[in-house]
N, C-alpha and C positions, 0 to 999 in steps of 0.2 A: 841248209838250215842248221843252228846251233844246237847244241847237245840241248842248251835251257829251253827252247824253243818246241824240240823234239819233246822231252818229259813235260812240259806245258801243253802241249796238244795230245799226248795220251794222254794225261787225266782228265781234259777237257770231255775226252770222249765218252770215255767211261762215267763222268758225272750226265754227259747228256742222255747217254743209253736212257741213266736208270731216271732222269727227268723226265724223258719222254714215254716211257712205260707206267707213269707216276708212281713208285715202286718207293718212292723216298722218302713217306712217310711210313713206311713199314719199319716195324723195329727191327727186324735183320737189316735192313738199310746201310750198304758201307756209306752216302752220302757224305756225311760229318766227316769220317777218316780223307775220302779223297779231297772236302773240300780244305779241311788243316793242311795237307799233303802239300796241296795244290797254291794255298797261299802264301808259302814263303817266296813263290816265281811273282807277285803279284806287279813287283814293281818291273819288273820284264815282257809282262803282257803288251799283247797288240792289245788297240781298242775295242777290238770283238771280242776278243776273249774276257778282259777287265770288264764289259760291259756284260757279258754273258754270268761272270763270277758273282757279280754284283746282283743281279738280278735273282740267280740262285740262291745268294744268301736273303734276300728278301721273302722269297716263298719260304725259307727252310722257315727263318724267324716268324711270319708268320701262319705256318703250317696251312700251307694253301697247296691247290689242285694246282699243276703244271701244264697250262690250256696255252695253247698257240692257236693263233686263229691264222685261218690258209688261207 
């Protein structure tokens, strides 16, 4: 795996911890920082990840609950 690949999937990780904890609308919240971080890899993303990115930024924007259904 690429070095970009490798820094792409730990941020990835660390944005999902605190997604799936819903933790991301808390004002201590790093969210925002990792997802700036994370966006200059964007155009390097696999389509999981760009889709996953994308979808993130839709809840931050609209300040929604982070619900996955099983």
């Amino acid at each position: 795996m690429s070095k970009i690949q490798d820094k792409i999937n730990h941020y990835m990780d660390q944005i999902q911890v605190i997604m799936e904890a819903n933790t991301h609308l808390e004002k201590d919240s790093d969210i925002h920082k990792l997802m700036e971080s994370v966006s200059i890899y964007f155009s390097h993303m696999d389509d999981e990840n760009a889709d996953y990115y994308q979808m993130v930024q839709y809840v931050l924007e609209e300040k929604m609950n982070w619900e996955i259904n099983k």
